[in-house]
LOLUM-347890 format. One line per 4 residues: number of its first residue (from 1); their letters; for each residue x, y negated, z of C-alpha. Coordinates in steps of 0.5 Angstrom, whole numbers, plus 500, padded with zeros to 3 digits. Last residue first. Example, Ala and Ser with C-alpha at 12.3 -4.5 7.8 and 13.67 -1.06 7.14 Angstrom:
// LOLUM-347890
2	sa	527/502/514  525/509/516
//
This chain:
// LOLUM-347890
416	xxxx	545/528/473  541/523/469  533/523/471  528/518/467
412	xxxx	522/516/469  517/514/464  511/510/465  504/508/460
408	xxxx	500/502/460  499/503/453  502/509/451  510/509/451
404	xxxx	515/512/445  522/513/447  529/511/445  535/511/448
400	xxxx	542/507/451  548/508/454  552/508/448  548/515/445
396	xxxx	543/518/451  540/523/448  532/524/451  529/530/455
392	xxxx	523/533/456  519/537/461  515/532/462  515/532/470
388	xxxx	522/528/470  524/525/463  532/528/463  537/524/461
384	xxxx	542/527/456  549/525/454  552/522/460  559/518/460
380	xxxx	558/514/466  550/512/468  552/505/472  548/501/465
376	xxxx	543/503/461  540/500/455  533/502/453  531/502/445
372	xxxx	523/503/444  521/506/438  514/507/439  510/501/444
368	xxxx	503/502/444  499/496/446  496/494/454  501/492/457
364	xxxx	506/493/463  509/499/459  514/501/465  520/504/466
360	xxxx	523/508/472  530/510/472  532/515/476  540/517/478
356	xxxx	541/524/480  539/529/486  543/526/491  539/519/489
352	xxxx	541/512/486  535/509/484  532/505/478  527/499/476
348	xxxx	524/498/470  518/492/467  516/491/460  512/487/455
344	xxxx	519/484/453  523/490/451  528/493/457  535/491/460
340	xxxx	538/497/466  542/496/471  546/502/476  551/500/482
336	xxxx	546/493/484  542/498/487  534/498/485  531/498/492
332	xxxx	537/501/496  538/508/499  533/512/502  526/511/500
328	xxxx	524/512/493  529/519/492  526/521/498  518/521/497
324	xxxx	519/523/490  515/528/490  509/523/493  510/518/488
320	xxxx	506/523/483  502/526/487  499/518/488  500/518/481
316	xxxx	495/524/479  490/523/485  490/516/483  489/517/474
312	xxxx	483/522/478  480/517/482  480/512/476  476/517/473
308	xxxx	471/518/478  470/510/478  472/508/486  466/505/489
304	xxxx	468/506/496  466/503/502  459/500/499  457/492/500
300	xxxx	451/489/496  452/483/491  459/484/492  464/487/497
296	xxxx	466/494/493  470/497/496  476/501/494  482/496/496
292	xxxx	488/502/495  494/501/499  502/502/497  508/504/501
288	xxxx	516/501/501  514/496/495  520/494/491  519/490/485
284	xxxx	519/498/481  514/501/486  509/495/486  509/495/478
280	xxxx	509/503/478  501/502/482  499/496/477  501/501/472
276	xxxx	497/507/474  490/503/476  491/498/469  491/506/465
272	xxxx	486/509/470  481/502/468  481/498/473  475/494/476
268	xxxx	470/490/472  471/482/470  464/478/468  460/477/476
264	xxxx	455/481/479  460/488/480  463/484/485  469/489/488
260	xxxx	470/493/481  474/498/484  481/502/484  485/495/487
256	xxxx	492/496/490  494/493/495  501/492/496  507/493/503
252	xxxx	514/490/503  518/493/510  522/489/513  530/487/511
248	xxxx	529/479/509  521/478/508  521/471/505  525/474/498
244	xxxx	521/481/499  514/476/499  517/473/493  518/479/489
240	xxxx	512/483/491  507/477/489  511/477/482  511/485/481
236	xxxx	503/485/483  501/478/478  504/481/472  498/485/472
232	xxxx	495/478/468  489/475/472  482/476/470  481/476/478
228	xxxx	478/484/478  483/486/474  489/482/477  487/483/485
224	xxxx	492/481/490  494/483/496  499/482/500  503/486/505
220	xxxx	509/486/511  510/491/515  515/489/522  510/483/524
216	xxxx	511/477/528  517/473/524  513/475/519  508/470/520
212	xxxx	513/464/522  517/466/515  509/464/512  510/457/514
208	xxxx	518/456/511  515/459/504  510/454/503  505/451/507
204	xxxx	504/446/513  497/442/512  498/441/520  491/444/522
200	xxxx	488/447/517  495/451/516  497/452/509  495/458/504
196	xxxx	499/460/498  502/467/498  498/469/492  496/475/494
192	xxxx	492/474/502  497/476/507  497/482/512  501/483/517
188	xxxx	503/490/520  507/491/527  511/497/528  511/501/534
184	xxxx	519/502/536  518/496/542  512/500/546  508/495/551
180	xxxx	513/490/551  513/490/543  506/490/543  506/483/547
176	xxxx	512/479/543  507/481/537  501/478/540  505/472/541
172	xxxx	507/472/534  501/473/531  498/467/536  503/462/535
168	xxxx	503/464/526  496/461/528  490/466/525  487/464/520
164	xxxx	480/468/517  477/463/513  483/458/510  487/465/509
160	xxxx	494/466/513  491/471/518  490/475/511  487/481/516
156	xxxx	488/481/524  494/484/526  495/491/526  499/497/529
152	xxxx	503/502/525  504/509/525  498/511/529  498/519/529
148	xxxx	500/520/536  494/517/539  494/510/541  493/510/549
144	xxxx	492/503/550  490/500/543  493/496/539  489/496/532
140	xxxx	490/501/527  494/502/521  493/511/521  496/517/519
136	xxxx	492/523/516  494/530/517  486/531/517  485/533/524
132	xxxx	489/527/525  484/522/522  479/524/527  484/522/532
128	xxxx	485/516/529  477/514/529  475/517/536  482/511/538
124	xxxx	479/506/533  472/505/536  469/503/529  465/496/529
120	xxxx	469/493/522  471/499/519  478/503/522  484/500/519
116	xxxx	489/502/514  488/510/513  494/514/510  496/520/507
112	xxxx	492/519/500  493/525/496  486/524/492  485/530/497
108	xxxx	486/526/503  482/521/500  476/526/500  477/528/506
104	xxxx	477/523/510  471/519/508  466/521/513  471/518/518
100	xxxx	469/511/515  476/509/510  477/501/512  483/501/507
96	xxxx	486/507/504  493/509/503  500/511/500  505/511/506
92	xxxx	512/515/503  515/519/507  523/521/509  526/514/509
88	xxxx	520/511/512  519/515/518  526/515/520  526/507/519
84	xxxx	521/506/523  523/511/529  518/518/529  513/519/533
80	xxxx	510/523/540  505/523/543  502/521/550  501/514/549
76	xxxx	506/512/542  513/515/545  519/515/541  522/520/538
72	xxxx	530/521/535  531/528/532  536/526/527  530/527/521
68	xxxx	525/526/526  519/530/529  512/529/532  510/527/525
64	xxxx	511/533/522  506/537/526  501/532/523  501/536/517
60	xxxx	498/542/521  493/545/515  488/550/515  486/547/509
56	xxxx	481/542/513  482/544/521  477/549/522  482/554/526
52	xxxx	485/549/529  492/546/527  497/544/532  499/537/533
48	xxxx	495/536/538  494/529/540  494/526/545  492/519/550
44	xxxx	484/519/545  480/513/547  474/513/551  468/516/548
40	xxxx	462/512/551  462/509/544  463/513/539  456/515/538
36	xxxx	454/508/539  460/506/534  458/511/529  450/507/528
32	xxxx	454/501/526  459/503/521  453/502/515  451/495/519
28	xxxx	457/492/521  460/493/516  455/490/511  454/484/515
24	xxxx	462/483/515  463/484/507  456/480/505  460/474/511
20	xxxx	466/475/506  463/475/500  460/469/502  465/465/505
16	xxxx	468/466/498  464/464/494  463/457/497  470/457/497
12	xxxx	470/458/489  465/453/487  469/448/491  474/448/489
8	xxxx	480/453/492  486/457/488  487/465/490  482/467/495
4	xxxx	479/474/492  481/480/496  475/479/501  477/484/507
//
């Protein structure tokens, strides 16, 4: 998976089948000696949902995948799961893409609950199951007997894209197939960021081209990629929104970049504070999960070259999000009862939850902002808000407040 396509001359086409073709070899090479031991197992019809004695941290996470919030399963081969909209309303996705087994652990202890895709070259069903002892989900490939912990079948990456297209007929065939053999199995797509591919075929692009793509999935992400591509974080809430207006109901997903992916060329990866605002960005234009792109593609690849700092700033963020599954996922993305107008340079979203009213706010730029006045609306007669995790409050006087924001900086206020 190469995140890089975003305008096409011919310098950057060149580029890009080169980055591609580096990131397939060096799968298949670093995978392959994993798919010869994997490769006389068949795949795994069940999974346990009782944890072993070794399993990591003694945990049977997995158990609360095999019950629903009303009680409703359905089959995934011999295990059970919960519907779509009972697994989304009570967790919230936060993944990795293409993680080697190797690598379960150290993810799942960065507070990632979800794999996207097995490597290139790895049997998806040893793959899953291994995933499973760690109480981690998965996107995996349709397979016959999927093991219980599969959440969502996937179709090929960035079908859209010039150098790895797929016609939208064949995605949606594919889909009608799935939905034959397991019609509750979500199907994920994924596109490339800038949303702005065409058929190499017919020329047909535009928003029109890419609902034919979404017709054949459930889930639907992007990926793009601001610091790596020099491009402003902006470009995160601007790919969301107009994949949410062309997504209808479904699920919108984002990738999320925690390294320099080509470390041969001028622009580095994020920084902790560019990682933590680009994943609040996705949150407040309304992503129901988020993905990390953790590789790094060029000149040689690697499975995850994540700076040490960067994994901490995720690790905090990512439990963060965790603890506020429910607030997040049940109840309308930023609901029209409540409103709130920021200063330029900013981005804020809202919740309307049981436990109070949760506005988000962002500083999406790279400057102390002191003093900043926030003007709320739906909240009634409220005095106080409360800053959820700092132990803090801030007075509400003619629905509004001030409040100082580091660079790249979020708060999250909760109003009773």
């Amino acid at each position: 998976m190469v995140k890089s396509k975003f305008t096409y001359n011919t310098d950057k086409l060149a580029n890009i089948v080169g980055k591609r073709n580096l990131l397939f070899i060096f799968m298949v090479v670093i995978v392959g000696i994993f798919t010869i031991v994997y490769s006389q197992a068949s795949l795994v019809t069940s999974v346990s949902f009782e944890a072993e004695s070794n399993t990591p941290n003694g945990n049977a996470a997995i158990e609360n995948i095999a019950s629903a919030s009303n009680g409703k399963v359905v089959k995934f081969g011999l295990a059970t799961q919960p519907s779509t909209d009972d697994l989304l309303n009570n967790f919230f996705p936060i993944g990795t893409f293409i993680s080697p087994d190797y690598d379960f652990i150290k993810w799942k202890n960065r507070g990632v609950n979800t794999i996207v895709e097995p490597p290139q070259g790895t049997t998806p069903g040893p793959w899953a199951s291994k995933a499973a002892e760690y109480g981690l989900r998965v996107i995996a490939p349709q397979v016959a007997g999927s093991p219980g912990n599969v959440i969502a079948w996937n179709h090929p990456d960035e079908p859209d894209g010039i150098y790895s297209q797929r016609p939208y007929t064949e995605i949606q065939q594919n889909y009608n197939s799935w939905k034959a053999i397991n019609p509750d199995m979500p199907v994920y797509i994924n596109f490339i960021g800038d949303l702005n591919q065409y058929d190499k075929t017919t020329g047909e692009g535009g928003a029109n081209w890419y609902k034919k793509y979404i017709a054949g999935a459930d889930w639907i992400s992007a990926d793009t990629y601001p610091v790596n591509q020099g491009r402003d974080l902006t470009s995160v809430g601007i790919m969301i929104d107009k994949l949410r207006s062309w997504s209808g109901d479904k699920p919108v997903f984002a990738f999320i970049e925690s390294s320099d992916y080509n470390s041969s060329d001028s622009n580095p990866g994020p920084n902790p504070a560019q990682l933590r605002a680009q994943i609040w960005s996705a949150i407040i234009h309304g992503v129901r999960g988020y993905w990390y792109f953790a590789p790094r593609v060029t000149p040689y690849f690697a499975f995850d070259t994540t700076p040490s700092d960067v994994a901490d700033e995720m690790t905090i963020q990512n439990n963060l999000v965790t603890s506020l599954t429910s607030v997040l996922q049940q109840g309308d993305i930023n609901p029209t009862s409540l409103n709130a107008t920021v200063p330029s340079g900013f981005e804020v979203g809202w919740r309307n939850h049981s436990s109070g009213k949760y506005f988000f706010v962002l500083n999406l730029t790279n400057s102390t902002k002191n003093n900043q006045t926030i003007s709320l609306n739906g909240i009634g007669s409220t005095s106080t808000a409360s800053v959820y995790q700092e132990n803090r409050n801030v007075p509400i006087i003619d629905n509004k407040f001030t409040d100082n924001f580091a660079p790249y900086s979020v708060h999250i206020y909760r109003i009773n």
